[in-house]
C-alpha positions as CSV (number, residue, x, y, z in Angstrom):
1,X,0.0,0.0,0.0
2,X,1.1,3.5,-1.0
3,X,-0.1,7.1,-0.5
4,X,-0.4,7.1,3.2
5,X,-1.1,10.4,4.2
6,X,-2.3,12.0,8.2
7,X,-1.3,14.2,11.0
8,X,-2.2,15.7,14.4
9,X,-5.3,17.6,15.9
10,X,-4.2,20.7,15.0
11,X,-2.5,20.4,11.0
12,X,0.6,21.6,12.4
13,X,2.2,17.9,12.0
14,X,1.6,16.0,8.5
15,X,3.5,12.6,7.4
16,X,3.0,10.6,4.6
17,X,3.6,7.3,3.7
18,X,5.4,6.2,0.3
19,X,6.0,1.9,1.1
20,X,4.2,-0.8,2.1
21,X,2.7,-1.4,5.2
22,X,5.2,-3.8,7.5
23,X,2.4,-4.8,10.0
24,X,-0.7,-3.7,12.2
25,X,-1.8,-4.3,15.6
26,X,-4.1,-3.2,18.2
27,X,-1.8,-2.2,21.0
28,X,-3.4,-3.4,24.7
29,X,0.6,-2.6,26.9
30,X,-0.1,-0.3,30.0
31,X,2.8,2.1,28.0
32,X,0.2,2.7,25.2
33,X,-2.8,2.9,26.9
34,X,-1.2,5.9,29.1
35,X,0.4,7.3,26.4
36,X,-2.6,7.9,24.7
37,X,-5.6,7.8,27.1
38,X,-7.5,4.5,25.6
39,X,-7.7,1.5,25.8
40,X,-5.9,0.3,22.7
41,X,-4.2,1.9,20.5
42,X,-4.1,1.1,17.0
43,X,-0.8,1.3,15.1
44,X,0.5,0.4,11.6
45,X,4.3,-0.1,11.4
46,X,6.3,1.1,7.9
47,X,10.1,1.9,7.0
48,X,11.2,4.3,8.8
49,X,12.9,5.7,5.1
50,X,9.4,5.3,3.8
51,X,7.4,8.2,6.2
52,X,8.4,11.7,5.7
53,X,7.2,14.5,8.2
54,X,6.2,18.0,7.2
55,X,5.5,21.1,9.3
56,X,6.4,21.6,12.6
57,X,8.9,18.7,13.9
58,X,7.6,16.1,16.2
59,X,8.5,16.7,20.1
60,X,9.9,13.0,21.7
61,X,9.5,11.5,24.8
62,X,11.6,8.5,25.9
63,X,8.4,6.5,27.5
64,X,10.9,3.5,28.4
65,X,14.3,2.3,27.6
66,X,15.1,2.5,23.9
67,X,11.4,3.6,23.3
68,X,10.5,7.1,22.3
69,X,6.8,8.4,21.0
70,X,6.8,11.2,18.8
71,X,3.9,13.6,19.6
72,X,2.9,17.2,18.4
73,X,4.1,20.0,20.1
74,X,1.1,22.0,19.7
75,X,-1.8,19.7,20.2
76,X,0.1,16.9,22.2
77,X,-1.9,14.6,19.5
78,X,0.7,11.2,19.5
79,X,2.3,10.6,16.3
80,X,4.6,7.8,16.4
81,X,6.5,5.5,18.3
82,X,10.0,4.2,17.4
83,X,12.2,1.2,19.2
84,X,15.9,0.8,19.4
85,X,15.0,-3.1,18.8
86,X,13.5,-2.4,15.0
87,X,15.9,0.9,14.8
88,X,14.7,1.0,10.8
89,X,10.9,0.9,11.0
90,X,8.1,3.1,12.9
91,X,4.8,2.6,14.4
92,X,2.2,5.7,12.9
93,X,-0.9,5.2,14.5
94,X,-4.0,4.5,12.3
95,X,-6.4,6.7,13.5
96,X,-4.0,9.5,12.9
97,X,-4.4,8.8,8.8
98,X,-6.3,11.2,6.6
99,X,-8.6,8.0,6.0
100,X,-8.1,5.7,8.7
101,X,-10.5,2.8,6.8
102,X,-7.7,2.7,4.0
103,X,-5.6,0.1,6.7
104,X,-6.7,-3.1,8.1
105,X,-5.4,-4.5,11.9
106,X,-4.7,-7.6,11.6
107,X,-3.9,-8.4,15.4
108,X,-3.8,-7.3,19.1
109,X,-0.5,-6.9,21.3
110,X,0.0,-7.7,24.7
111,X,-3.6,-9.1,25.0
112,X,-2.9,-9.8,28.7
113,X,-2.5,-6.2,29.7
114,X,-5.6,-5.3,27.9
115,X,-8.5,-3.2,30.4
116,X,-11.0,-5.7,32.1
117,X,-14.1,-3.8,30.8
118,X,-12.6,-3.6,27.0
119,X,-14.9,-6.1,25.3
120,X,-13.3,-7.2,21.7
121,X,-15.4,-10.1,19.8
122,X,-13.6,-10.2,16.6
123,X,-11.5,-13.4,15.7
124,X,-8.0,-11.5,15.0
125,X,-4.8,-13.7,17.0
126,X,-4.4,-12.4,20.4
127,X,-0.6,-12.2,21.2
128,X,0.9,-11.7,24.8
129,X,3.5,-9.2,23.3
């Protein structure tokens, strides 16, 4: 998939997409629900020489060791999230897309952390991390 194009709350943050889509999970990890406020967070993961940024540049914060999750400095809206243990791809999350239908989750991540009140009925693998 090509022509992947988003950005934050308030436009001042833009990417866009040029490769194919690595992978995409629903994130369930204590990390990403705090990070963003919800109980999962969606993400789909590309090169990181494939998304391009445009605008104001992303603010960082190192949320654990070897983790950092870009985010707007404006809005605060999270933008991306990058590990020193896949140093060439990113995560972009999918409801930040222009059109967030365009991308399909395929699984959930760190099911066991998930909230107990979160119900999720659909058949996608459930992974522990």
């Amino acid at each position: 998939m090509t022509g992947l194009s988003g950005g934050c709350l308030c436009r001042s943050v833009r990417f866009s997409v040029t490769g194919p889509i690595i992978r995409t999970g629903h994130c369930h990890c204590e990390s990403c629900r705090r990070a963003t406020s919800s109980p999962v967070t969606s993400f789909f993961c590309v090169a990181r020489a494939d998304a391009s940024f445009e605008g104001e540049a992303l603010r960082h914060y190192a949320s654990s060791p070897g983790v950092r999750r870009g985010f707007c400095g404006n809005c605060g809206s999270p933008m991306s999230y990058e590990t020193a243990e896949r140093p060439a791809e990113i995560d972009l999350y999918v409801a930040s897309l222009d059109d967030a239908t365009s991308v399909s989750v395929t699984q959930h991540w760190y099911w066991k952390e998930r909230v107990a009140w979160f119900s999720c009925d659909d058949d996608l693998p459930k992974h522990e991390n």
